[in-house]
Each structure stands twice: as C-alpha cells, then as structure tokens.
MARMAR-322388 format. One line per field, with one value per residue (C-alpha): residue number from 1; residue in one letter; chain; y negated, z negated, x. Coordinates in pm, whole numbers, plus 50000, padded with zeros to 5 digits. Example, Ala and Ser with C-alpha at 12.3 -4.5 7.8 and 13.67 -1.06 7.14 Angstrom:
MARMAR-322388
n: 1  2
res: A  S
chain: A  A
c2: 50450  50106
c3: 49220  49286
c1: 51230  51367
end
This chain:
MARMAR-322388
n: 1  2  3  4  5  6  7  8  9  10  11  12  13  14  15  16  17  18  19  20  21  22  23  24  25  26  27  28  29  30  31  32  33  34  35  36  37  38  39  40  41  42  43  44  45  46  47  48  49  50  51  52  53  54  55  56  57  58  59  60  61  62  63  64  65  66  67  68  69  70  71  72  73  74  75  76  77  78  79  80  81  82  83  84  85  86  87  88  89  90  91  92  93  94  95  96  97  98  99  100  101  102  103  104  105  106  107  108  109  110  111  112  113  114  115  116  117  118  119  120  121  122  123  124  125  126  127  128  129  130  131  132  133  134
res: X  X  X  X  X  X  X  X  X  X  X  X  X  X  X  X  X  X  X  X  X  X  X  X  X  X  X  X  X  X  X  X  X  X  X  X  X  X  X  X  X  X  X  X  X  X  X  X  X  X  X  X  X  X  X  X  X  X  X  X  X  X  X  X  X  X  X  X  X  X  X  X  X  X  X  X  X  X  X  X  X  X  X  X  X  X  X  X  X  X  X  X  X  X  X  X  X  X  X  X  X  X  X  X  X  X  X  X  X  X  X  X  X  X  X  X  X  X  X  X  X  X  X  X  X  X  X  X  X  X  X  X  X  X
chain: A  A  A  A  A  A  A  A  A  A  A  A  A  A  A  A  A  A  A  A  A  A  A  A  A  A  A  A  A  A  A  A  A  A  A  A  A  A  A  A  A  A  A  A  A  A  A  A  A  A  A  A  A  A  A  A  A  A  A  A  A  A  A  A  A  A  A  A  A  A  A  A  A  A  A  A  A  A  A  A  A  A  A  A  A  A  A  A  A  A  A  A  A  A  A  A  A  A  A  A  A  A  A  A  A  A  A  A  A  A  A  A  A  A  A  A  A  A  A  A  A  A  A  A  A  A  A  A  A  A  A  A  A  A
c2: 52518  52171  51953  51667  51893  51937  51556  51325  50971  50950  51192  50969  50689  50853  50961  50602  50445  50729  50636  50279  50308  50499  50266  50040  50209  50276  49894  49749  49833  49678  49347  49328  49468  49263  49054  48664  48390  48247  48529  48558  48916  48989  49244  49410  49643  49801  50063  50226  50003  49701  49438  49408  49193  48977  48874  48647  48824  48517  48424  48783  48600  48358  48631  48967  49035  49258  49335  49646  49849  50043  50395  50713  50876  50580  50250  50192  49957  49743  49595  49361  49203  49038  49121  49474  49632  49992  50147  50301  50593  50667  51040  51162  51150  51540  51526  51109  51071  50715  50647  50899  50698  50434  50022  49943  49588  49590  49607  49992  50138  50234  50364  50568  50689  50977  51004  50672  50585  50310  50178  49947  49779  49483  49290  48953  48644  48642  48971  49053  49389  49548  49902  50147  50528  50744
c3: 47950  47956  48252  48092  48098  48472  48589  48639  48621  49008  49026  48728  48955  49263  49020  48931  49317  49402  49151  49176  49579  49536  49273  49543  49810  49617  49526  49877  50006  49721  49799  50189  50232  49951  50034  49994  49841  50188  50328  50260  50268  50447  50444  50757  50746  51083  51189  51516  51661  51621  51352  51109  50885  50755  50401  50226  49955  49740  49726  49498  49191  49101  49128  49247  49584  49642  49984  50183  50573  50658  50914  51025  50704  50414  50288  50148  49856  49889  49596  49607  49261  49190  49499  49516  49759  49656  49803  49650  49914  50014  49824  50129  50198  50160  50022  49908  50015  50087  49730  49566  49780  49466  49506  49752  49692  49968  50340  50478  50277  50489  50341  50573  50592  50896  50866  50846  51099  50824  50794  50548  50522  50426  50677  50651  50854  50879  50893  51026  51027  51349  51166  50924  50894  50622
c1: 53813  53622  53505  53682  54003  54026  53868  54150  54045  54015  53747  53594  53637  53446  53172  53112  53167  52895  52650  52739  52668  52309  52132  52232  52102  51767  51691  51782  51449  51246  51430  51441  51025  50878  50619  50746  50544  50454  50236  49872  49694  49434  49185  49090  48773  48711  48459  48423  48705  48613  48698  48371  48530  48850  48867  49155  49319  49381  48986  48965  49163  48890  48617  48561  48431  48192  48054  47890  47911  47677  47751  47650  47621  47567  47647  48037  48099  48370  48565  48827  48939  49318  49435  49351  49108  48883  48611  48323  48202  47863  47663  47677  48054  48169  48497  48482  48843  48856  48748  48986  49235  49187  49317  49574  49688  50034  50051  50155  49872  49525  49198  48978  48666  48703  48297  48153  48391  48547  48937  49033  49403  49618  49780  49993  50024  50361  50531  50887  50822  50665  50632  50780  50832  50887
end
C-alpha cells in the first residue's frame, strides 16, 4: 500500500494550508522587526555603568573607526567598519569571549566583556520595540 493510495485530496489540501500557514508564520517576524530606513544605529560602549562612549553607525561607511577603553585587566580594540561593530580583547582576557562574540551590526545583540567590566550594543533612535524574548 502507498501514501498516495490512502490521502484523499482533502488531506492534500490540509498539507498545503499547513505549510502554506508556517512559511507564513516564519517570515512575519523578518518584516514587522526590521530596522526601517529612518533609524540611525548607535553604538553604546559602557563600562562599569556608565556610558563611555556613543558612536553613529553611519559615520563607519566612509571609513573604519577605530578607537580604544582601557580596564582592570587591558586595553580593548574597538572596530566598527560598514555598520558592524567587533572587538579585539585585551592578552590578558582568559577565555576572550567578547571577541569570539565576532561583528554585530543589528540592535538585540550585546558584546561583553564580564572582566574589563566592558558592554558594547546597538541601539536606535526610534524604536517601537520596548524589548524582546526568545
């Protein structure tokens, strides 16, 4: 006995209506929590709660930006190029997991740095969105 022996074309339909429904339910969030053309990105690099710094996105497209904080333990490199946003950590970082966190270029995304004390993330000027969970 085939599958195609004991479908009957409603079940067909239902298959298609079900995989209609979730390609629809997977693209819905790419359209409503894009960013639009009107906001501008900001970088936000704070260490030991206070702001240290706020850098425009947008300036990053004619050159790189290049700029260092010092802590506790070392200097960080910070790299922003096209929008995108990396840090280089300093040698004596143990486990260098801010810069294995590699370029975030979108808001939601946060580098840290638990001992220099460093946080690094994108923020918008307009946003409509007061927070998201996974």
């Amino acid at each position: 006995m085939r599958i195609l022996d004991i479908t009957t074309i409603y079940d067909k339909i239902l298959i298609i209506i079900v995989v209609i429904a979730s390609l629809i339910m997977l693209l819905i969030p790419f359209y409503y929590f894009r960013a639009s053309e009107d906001d501008e990105l900001y970088l936000i690099v704070q260490q030991d709660n206070q702001i240290v710094r706020e850098v425009p996105l947008a300036d990053s497209y004619d050159s790189p930006i290049h700029f260092t904080v010092e802590g506790p333990i070392g200097i960080h490199h910070i790299e922003i190029n096209q929008g995108r946003v990396r840090v280089e950590a300093p040698p004596n970082d143990p486990l260098k997991i801010c810069e294995k966190t590699g370029w975030i270029d979108r808001k939601g995304p946060v580098i840290i740095c638990v001992p220099n004390r460093l946080s690094l993330w994108i923020e918008s000027t307009n946003s409509d969105i007061d927070g998201m969970s996974w």
